[in-house]
C-alpha positions as CSV (number, residue, x, y, z in Angstrom):
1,X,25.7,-118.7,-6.3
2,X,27.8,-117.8,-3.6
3,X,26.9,-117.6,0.1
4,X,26.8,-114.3,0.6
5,X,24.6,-113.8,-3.0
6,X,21.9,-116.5,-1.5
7,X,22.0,-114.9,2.2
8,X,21.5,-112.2,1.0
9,X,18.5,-113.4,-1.2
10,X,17.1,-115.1,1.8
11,X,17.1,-112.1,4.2
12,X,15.7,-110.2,1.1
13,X,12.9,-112.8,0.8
14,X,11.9,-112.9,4.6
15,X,12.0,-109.3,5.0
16,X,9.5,-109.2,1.5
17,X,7.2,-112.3,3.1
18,X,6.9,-110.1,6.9
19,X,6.4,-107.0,4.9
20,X,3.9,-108.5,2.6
21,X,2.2,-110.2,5.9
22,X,2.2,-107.1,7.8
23,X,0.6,-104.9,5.2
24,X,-2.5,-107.8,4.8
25,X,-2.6,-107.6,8.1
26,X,-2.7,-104.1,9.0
27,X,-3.1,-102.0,6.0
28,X,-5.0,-103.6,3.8
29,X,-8.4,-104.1,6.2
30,X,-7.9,-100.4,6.6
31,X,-7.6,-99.5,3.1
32,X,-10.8,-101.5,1.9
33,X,-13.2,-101.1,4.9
34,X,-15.8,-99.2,4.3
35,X,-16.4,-96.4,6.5
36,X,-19.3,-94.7,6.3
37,X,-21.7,-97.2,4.9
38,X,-25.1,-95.5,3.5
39,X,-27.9,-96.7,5.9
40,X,-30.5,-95.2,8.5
41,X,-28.3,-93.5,11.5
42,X,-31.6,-92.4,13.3
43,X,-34.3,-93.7,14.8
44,X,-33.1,-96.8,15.4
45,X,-36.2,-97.6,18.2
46,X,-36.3,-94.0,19.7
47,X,-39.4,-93.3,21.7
48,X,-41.0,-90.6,19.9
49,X,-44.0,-88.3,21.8
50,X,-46.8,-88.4,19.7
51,X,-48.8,-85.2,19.1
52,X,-52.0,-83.5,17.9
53,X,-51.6,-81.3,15.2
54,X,-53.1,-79.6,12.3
55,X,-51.3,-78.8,9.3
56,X,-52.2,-77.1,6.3
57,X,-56.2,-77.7,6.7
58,X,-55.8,-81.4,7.5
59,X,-56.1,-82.5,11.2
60,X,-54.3,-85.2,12.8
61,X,-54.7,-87.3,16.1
62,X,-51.4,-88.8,17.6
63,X,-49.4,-88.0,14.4
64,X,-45.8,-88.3,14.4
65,X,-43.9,-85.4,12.8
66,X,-40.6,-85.2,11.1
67,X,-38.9,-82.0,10.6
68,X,-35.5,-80.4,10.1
69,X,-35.6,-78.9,13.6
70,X,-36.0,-82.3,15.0
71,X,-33.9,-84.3,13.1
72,X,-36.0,-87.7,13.9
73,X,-35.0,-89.0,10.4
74,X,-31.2,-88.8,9.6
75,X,-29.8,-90.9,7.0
76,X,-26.0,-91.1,6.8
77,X,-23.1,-91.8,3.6
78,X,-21.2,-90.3,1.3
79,X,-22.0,-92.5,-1.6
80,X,-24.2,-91.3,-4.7
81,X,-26.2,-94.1,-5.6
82,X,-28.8,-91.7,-7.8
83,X,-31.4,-89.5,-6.8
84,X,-34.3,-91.3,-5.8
85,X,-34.8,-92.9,-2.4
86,X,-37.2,-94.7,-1.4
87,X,-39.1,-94.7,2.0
88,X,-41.4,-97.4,2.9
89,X,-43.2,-97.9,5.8
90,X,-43.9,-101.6,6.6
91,X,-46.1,-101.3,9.7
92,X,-49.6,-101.8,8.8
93,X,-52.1,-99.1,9.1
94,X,-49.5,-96.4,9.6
95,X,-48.8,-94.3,6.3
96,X,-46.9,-90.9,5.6
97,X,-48.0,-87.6,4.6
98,X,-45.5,-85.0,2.8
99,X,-46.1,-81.4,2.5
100,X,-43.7,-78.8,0.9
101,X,-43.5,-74.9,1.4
102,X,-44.9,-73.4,-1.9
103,X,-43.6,-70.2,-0.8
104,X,-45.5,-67.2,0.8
105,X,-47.9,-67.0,-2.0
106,X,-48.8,-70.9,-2.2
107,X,-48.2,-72.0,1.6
108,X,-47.5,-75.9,2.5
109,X,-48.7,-78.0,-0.1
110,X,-49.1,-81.8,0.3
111,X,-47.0,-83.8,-1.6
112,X,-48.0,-87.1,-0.5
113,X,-51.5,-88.4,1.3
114,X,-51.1,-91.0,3.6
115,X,-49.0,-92.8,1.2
116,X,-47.1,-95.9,2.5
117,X,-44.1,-95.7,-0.3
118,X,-42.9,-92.8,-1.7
119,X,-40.3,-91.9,-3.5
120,X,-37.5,-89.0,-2.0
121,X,-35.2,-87.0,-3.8
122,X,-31.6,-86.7,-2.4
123,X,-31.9,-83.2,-2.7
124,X,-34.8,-83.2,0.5
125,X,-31.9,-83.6,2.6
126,X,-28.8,-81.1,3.2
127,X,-25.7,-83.3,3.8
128,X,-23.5,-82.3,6.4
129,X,-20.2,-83.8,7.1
130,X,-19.5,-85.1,10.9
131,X,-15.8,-83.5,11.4
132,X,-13.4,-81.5,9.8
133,X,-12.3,-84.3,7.6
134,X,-15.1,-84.2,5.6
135,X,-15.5,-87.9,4.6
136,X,-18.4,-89.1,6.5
137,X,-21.8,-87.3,6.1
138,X,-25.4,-87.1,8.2
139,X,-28.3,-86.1,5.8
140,X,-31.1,-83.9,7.5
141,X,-34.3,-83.2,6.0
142,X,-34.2,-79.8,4.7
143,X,-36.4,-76.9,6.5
144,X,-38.7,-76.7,3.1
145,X,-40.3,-80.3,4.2
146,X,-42.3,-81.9,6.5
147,X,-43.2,-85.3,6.9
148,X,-45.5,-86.6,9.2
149,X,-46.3,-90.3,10.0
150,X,-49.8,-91.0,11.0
151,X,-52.6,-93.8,11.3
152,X,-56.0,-93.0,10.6
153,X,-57.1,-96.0,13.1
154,X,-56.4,-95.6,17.0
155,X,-52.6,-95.9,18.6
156,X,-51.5,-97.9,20.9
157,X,-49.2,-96.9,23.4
158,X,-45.2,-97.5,22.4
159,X,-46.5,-99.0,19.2
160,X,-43.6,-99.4,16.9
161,X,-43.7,-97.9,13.6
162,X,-41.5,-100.2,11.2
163,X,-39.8,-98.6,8.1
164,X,-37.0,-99.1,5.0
165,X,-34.9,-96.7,2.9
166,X,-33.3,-97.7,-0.3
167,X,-31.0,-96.0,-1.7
168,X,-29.4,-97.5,-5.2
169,X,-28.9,-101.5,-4.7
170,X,-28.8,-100.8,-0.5
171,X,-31.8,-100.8,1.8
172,X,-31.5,-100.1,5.6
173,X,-34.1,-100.1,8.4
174,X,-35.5,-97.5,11.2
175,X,-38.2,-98.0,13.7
176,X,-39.3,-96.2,16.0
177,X,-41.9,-96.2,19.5
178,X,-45.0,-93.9,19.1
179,X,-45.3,-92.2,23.2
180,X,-49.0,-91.0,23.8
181,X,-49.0,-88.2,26.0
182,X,-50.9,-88.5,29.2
183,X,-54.3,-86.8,29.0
């Protein structure tokens, strides 16, 4: 082999090692991360104001409510793992209520009574993407659903209500810090 043929080999081989090093380097972190794991975006330990409320014919006292207008549970990823997931609250003595609209003829109907795991279709929650891009996505509970956390013993004041969501094979956590209003 002449010298020319191997310096030319050699100067092909470096540039194919740096190249090679670069992209494992750079690229390749970039090209694998995952970047919108599925998971709880919200609450996260948000102070939440509880309230006294009556809905359908059922009465609460310091009840915690979860709508589509305030978006306290938001769930975010662009994976489908199924359709069921499953919401679990872990902090004892608190449970969750869901009622559905049945339409003007029927009215809210409840779903769930004080259960403490139930079982959610991906279809309670519209997913909406975070930018123009289109990759990443925030699920909201739809406007047809209400949930409402509640305890049917007294509250304590910025008690923390513990809670999982699993989706497929992944499970994520929320919390958040029940307020009593002054009164």
């Amino acid at each position: 082999m002449s010298y020319e043929t191997s310096f030319r080999l050699k100067v092909l081989l470096t540039v194919l090692a740096f190249g090679t090093a670069i992209f494992m380097i750079v690229y390749y972190p970039l090209l694998t991360h995952q970047t919108n794991p599925w998971g709880v975006a919200a609450p996260k330990g948000r102070i939440v104001l509880a309230r006294n409320l009556t809905f359908g014919s059922v009465n609460y006292t310091n009840a915690v409510m979860v709508t589509s207008q305030n978006n306290l549970l938001v769930l975010k990823g662009n994976d489908d793992r199924g359709d069921t997931l499953i919401l679990r609250v872990n902090t004892p003595g608190w449970c969750i209520d869901v009622w559905e609209w049945g339409g003007s003829s029927r009215g809210w109907q409840r779903e769930y009574d004080c259960a403490r795991e139930i079982p959610l279709s991906q279809h309670l929650f519209k997913k909406l993407p975070v930018h123009e891009a289109g990759e990443i996505f925030y699920w909201y509970l739809e406007s047809g659903y209400v949930m409402i956390f509640h305890k049917n013993s007294p509250v304590k004041n910025y008690e923390t209500v513990n809670f999982t969501v699993t989706y497929g094979e992944r499970t994520d956590w929320g919390a958040f810090r029940v307020a009593l209003g002054r009164g």
